[in-house]
C-alpha positions in Angstrom: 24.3 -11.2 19.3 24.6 -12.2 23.1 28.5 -10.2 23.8 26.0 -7.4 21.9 23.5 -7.7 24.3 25.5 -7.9 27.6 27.3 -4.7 26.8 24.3 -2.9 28.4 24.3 -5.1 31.8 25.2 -1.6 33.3 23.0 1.0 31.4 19.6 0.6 29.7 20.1 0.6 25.9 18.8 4.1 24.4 16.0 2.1 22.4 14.5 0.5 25.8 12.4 3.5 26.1 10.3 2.5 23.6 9.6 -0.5 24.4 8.8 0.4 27.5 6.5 3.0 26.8 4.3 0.4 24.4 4.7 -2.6 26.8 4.2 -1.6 30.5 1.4 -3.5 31.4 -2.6 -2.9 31.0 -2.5 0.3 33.2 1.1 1.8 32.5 1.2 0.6 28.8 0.7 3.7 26.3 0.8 5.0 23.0 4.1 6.8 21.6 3.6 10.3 20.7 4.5 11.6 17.0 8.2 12.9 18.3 8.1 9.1 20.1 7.4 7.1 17.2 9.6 9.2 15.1 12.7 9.0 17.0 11.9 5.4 17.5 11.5 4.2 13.9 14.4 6.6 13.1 16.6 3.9 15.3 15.4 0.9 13.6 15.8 2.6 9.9 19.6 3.1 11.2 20.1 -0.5 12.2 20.6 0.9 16.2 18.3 -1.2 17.7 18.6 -4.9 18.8 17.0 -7.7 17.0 15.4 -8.9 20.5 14.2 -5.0 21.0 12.7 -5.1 17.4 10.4 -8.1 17.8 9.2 -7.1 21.2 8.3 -3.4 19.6 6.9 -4.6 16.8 4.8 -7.2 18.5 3.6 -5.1 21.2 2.4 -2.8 18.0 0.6 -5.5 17.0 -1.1 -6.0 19.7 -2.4 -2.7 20.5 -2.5 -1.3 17.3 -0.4 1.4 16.2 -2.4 4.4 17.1 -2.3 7.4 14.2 0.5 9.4 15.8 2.5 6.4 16.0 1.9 5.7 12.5 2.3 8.9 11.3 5.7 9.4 13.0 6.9 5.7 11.5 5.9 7.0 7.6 7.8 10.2 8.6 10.8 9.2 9.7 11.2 6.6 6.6 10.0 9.6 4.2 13.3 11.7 5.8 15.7 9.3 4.8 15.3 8.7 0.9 16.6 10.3 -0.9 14.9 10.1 -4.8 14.8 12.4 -7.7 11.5 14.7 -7.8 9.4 13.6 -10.5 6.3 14.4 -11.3 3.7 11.6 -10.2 0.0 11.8 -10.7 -0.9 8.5 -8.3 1.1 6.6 -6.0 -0.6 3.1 -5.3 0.4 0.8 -2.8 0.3 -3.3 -3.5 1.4 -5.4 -0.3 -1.1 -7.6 -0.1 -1.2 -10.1 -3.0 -4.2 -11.7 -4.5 -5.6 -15.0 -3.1 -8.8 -15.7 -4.2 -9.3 -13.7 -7.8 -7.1 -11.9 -10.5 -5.2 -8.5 -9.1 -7.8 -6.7 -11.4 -6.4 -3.4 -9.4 -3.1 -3.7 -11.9 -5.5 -3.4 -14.8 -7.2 -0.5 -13.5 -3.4 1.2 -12.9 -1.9 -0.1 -16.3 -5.5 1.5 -18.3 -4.6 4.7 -16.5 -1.2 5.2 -17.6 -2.2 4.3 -21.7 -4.3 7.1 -21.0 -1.4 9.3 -20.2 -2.0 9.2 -16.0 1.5 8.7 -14.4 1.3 6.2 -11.7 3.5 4.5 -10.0 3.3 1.3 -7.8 5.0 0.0 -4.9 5.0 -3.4 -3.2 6.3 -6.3 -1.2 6.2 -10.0 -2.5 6.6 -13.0 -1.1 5.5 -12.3 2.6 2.9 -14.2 2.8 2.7 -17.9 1.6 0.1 -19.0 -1.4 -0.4 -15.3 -2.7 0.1 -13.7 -5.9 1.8 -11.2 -6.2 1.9 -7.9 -8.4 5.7 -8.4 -9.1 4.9 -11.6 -9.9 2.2 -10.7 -12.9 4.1 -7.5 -14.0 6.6 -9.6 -15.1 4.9 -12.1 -16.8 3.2 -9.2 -18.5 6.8 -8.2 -19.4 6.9 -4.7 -17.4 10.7 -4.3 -16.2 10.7 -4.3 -12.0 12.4 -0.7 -11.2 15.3 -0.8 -8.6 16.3 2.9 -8.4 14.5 6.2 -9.1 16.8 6.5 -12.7 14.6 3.5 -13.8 11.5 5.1 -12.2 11.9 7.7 -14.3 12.5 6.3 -17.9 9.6 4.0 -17.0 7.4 7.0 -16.3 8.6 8.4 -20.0 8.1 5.5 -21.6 4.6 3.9 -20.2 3.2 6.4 -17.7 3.2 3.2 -15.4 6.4 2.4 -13.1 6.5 -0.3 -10.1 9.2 0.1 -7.5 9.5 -2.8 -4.9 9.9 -2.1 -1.3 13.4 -3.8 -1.1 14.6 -1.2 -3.3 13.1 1.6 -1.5 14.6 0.3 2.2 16.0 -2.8 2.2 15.6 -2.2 6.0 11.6 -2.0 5.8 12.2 -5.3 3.3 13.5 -7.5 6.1 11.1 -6.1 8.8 8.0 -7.0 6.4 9.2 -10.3 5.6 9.2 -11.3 9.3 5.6 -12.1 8.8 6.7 -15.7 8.1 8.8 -15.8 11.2 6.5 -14.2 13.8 3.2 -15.4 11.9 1.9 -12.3 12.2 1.6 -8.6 10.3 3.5 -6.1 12.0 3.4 -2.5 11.4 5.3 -2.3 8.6 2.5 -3.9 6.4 0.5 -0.8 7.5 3.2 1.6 7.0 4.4 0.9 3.8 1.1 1.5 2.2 1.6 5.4 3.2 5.2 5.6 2.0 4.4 8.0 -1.1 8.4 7.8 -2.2 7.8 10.4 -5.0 5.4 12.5 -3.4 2.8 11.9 -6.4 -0.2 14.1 -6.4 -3.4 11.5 -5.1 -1.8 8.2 -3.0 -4.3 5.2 -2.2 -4.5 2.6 0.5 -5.9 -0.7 0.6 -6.4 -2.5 4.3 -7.3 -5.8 5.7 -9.6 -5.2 8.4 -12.6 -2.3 8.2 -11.2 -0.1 11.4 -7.9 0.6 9.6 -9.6 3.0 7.4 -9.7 6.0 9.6 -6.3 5.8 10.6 -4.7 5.1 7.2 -7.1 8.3 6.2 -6.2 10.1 9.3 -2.2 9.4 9.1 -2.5 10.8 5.3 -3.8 14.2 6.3 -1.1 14.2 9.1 1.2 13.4 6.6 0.2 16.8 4.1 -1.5 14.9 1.6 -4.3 16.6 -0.2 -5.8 13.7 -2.0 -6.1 10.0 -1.2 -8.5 7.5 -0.8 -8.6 4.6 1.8 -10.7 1.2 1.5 -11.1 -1.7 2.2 -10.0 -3.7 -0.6 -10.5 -6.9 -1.8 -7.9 -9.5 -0.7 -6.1 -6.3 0.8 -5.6 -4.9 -2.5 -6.5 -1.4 -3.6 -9.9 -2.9 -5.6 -13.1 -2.7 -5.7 -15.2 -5.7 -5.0 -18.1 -5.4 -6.6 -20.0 -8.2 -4.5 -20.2 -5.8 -0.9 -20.6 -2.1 -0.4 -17.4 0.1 -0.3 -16.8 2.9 2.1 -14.2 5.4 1.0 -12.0 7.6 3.6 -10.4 10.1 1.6 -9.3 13.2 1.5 -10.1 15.5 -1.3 -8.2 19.0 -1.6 -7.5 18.8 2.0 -10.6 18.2 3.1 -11.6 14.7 4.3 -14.4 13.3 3.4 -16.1 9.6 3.0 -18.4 8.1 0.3 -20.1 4.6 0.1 -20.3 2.7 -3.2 -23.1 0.8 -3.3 -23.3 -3.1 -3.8 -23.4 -4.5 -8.0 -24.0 -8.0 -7.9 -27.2 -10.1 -6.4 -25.1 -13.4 -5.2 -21.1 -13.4 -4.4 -19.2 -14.3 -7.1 -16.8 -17.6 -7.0 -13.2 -17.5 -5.9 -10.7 -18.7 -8.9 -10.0 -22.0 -8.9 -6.6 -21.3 -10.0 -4.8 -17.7 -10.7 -3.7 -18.8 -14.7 -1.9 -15.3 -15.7 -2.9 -16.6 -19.0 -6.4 -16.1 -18.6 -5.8 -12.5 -16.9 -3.7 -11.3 -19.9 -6.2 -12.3 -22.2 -8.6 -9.9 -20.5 -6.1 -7.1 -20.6 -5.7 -8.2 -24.4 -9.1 -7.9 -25.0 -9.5 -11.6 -26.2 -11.2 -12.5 -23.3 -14.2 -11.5 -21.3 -14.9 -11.6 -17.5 -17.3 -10.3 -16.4 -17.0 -10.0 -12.3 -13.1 -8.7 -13.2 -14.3 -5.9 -15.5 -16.9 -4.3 -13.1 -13.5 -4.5 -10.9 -11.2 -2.9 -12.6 -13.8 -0.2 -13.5 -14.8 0.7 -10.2 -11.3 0.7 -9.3 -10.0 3.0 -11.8 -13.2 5.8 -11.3 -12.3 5.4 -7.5 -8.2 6.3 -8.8 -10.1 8.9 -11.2 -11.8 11.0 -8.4 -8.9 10.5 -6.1 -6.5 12.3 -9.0 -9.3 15.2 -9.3 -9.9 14.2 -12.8 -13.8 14.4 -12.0 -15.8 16.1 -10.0 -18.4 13.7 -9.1 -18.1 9.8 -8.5 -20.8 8.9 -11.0 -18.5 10.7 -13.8 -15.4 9.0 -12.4 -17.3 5.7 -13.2 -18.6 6.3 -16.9 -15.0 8.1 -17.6 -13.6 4.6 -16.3 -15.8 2.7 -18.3 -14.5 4.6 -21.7 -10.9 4.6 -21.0 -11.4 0.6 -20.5 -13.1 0.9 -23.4 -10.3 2.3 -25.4 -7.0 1.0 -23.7 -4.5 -0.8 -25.2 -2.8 -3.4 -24.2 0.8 -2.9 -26.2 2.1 -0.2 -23.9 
């Protein structure tokens, strides 16, 4: 890496700009434009950027926050370069988070939507972040296959209506950037990017963030972006899910049109954190063996929140009692 480096002792490296641009100081310090962020991230997706240069651009991200043209020109420039058979998606839900504290309910919302003939397909990261569970994890204790190319995408979609896709096998390159998060100790970017990927172009996409001020840009990047419908909230552990113990504000966009709608509050007290994630337990609620009752109201929330977002509804209040009845009915043997 250092003969690498001291090639450019004579002339600036072609990525320098960038970090420039982002790191100049409290007065000359400011945001890349669309064109910016595009031609940057384009770089880094093409390995033409040094490993010194990537942490300092992704770090002074960080710190700023990656405005929504600099967002929207990241998700761009990675949408340009794959390169995956059209297939017809009805939802594209993002899973980089990983569950903590209770079950990922959210997968039981998605896997209830396909038996009921929805196509959806997930995407995700695992392993990021230590002590989390993560949906790659459960899928395949659930015995769902772990897709590595859009041929396996599709024969899921035939099969089960339901296909997950990990981010290593949609860029390998956004892979190793997210799972610097152990290295630098921090989220980067890339955690906020790959929620907005959209690989197949599926008809509703749906974001979960961390932190409440994240929704307008996620929602705001999206319309940039073309989509017509998606929802953006903040979700429980980071996950796309409802938690049914605070209020839920919704950024979406419905037909175009952006809009935002607050779900009210369903329980009195908080409920308490698992003591231990035992997948056991959480297949025996998909089974229908076992009941739980703060998991249920999650994944039915969850699923009319997917319901509206899809356009299967017209009003939230019927998203929510059609969720209720395809829980109601689903099978677990798909």
């Amino acid at each position: 890496m250092n003969t690498k480096r001291n090639i450019y002792k004579d002339f600036e490296h072609p990525f320098a700009q960038f970090v420039r641009i982002v790191g100049k100081g409290k007065n000359g310090a400011r945001s890349l434009t669309y064109d910016e962020a595009y031609q940057a991230f384009s770089m880094i997706l093409k390995d033409e950027v040094l490993d010194v240069q990537l942490g300092a651009f992704l770090m002074l991200l960080r710190v700023k926050e990656e405005s929504v043209d600099e967002l929207t020109g990241f998700v761009q420039a990675t949408r340009d370069q794959l390169n995956f058979k059209p297939l017809q998606v009805d939802l594209d839900w993002s899973s980089y988070a990983g569950k903590r504290k209770h079950y990922p309910w959210f997968l039981l919302a998605a896997l209830t939507l396909a038996h009921h003939g929805y196509k959806v397909v997930m995407h995700g990261a695992s392993g990021h972040t230590i002590n989390r569970l993560y949906t790659e994890q459960v899928l395949e204790y659930l015995s769902y296959p772990i897709c590595q190319n859009d041929l396996d995408v599709e024969q899921q979609l035939k099969q089960r209506n339901f296909a997950y896709m990990p981010l290593e096998a949609i860029s390998p390159i956004l892979s190793d950037l997210i799972s610097l998060r152990n290295v630098m100790g921090l989220r980067s970017p890339i955690h906020t990017l790959a929620r907005l990927i959209n690989p197949f172009n599926a008809k509703a996409t749906m974001q979960a963030i961390f932190h409440p001020a994240y929704r307008s840009s996620h929602q705001q990047a999206a319309f940039k972006l073309g989509y017509q419908n998606s929802a953006v909230i903040k979700g429980e552990g980071g996950e796309f899910e409802r938690n049914p113990d605070a209020k839920t504000l919704i950024c979406g966009i419905k037909d175009g049109e952006l809009y935002e709608h607050e779900l009210p509050k369903l329980t009195d007290n908080r409920s308490p954190t698992e003591e231990e994630l035992d997948l056991a337990v959480f297949k025996a609620v998909w089974e229908g063996s076992k009941n739980h009752e703060y998991g249920e109201i999650a994944v039915v929330e969850t699923m009319g929140i997917a319901l509206y977002a899809m356009g299967a509804v017209q009003s939230y209040e019927d998203a929510m009692n059609l969720a209720q009845k395809l829980w109601q009915t689903r099978s677990a043997s798909i």
